[in-house]
C-alpha positions in Angstrom: 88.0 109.6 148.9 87.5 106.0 147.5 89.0 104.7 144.4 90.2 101.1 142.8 94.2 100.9 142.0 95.9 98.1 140.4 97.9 95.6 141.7 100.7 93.1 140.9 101.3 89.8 142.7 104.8 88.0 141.8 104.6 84.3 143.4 107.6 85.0 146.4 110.9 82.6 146.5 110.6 82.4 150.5 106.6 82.4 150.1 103.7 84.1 150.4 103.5 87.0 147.1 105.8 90.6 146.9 102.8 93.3 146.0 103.7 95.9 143.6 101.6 99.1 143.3 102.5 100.7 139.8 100.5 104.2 141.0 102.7 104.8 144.0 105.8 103.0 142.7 105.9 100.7 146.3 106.4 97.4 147.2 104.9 95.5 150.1 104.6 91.5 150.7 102.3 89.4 152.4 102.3 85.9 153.6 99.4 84.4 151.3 97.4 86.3 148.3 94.5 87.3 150.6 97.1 88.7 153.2 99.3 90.5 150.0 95.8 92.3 148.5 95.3 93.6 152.2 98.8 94.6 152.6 98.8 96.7 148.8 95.8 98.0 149.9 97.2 99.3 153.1 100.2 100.3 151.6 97.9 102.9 148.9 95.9 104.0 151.8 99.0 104.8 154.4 100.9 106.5 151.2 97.6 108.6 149.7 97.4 110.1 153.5 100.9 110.4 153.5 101.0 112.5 150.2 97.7 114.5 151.5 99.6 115.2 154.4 102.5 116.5 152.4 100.5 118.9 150.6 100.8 116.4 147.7 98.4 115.0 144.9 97.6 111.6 145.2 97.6 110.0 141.4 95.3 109.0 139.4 94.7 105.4 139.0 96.1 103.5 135.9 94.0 101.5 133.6 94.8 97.7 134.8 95.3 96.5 131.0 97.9 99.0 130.8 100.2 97.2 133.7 103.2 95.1 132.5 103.9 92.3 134.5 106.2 88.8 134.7 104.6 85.4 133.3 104.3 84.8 137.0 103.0 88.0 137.7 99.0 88.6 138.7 97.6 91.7 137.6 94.3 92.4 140.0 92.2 95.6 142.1 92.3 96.8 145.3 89.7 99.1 146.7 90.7 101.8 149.1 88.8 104.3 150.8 91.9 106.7 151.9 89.4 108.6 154.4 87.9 105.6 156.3 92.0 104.9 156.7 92.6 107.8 157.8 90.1 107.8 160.8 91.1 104.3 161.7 94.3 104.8 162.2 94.7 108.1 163.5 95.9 107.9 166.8 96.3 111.6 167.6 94.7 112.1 171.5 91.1 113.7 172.0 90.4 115.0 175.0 86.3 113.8 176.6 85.2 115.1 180.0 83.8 112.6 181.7 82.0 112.5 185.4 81.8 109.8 187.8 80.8 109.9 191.6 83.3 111.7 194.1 83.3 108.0 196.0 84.2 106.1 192.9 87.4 109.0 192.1 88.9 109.0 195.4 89.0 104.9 195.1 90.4 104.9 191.9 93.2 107.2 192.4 93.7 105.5 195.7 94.5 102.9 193.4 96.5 104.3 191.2 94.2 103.8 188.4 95.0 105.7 184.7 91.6 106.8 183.9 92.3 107.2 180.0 93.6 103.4 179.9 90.4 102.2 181.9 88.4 104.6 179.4 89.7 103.1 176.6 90.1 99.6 177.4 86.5 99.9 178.1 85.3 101.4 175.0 87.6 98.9 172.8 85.4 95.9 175.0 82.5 97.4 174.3 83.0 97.9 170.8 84.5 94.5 170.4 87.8 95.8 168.7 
């Protein structure tokens, strides 16, 4: 499910801009605006799974002109797609078969190689993440 919910940036005394997100009633911060937008926007999409996974609705976004904010304050939109979230970061294990020569098995245990870390480190190379 994708949907646009708004935003407010407050200017931070330490640096960098606290993130409010008046849908979810959360705060976040990040270190510069463009690292603040990603951090709301992670913030909505880890609490909409959250709430999903509770059995709970996530709400409806508010109009942005109806969004109070300080002088200082910056009202904007972040996009979030709560089901492309989801897939990225679940980290729940999935079992592959996978077959490799007899030779190349009996060398790698010899070894002591982990065959899921070698798998994955090998996918994560190969798909540049």
């Amino acid at each position: 499910m994708k949907n646009v919910y708004p935003i407010v940036l407050t200017p931070a005394e330490e640096g960098g801009y606290v993130v409010y997100v008046p849908d979810f009633d959360i705060t976040t911060q990040g270190d510069d605006m463009a690292d603040a937008i990603f951090m709301g926007r992670d913030a909505i999409s880890m609490m909409g799974c959250y709430r999903e996974d509770k059995g709970q609705d996530i709400p409806e976004p508010s109009s942005i002109d109806s969004i109070q904010t300080e002088p200082s304050g910056i009202k904007t939109l972040v996009d979030v797609d709560f089901d492309s979230y989801r897939k990225k970061n679940d980290n729940r294990a999935v079992r592959k078969n996978v077959t490799i020569p007899s030779w190349l098995n009996v060398e790698a245990e010899k070894a002591g190689i982990n065959f899921s870390a070698t798998l994955q480190g090998a996918l994560k190379e190969q798909l540049g993440l």
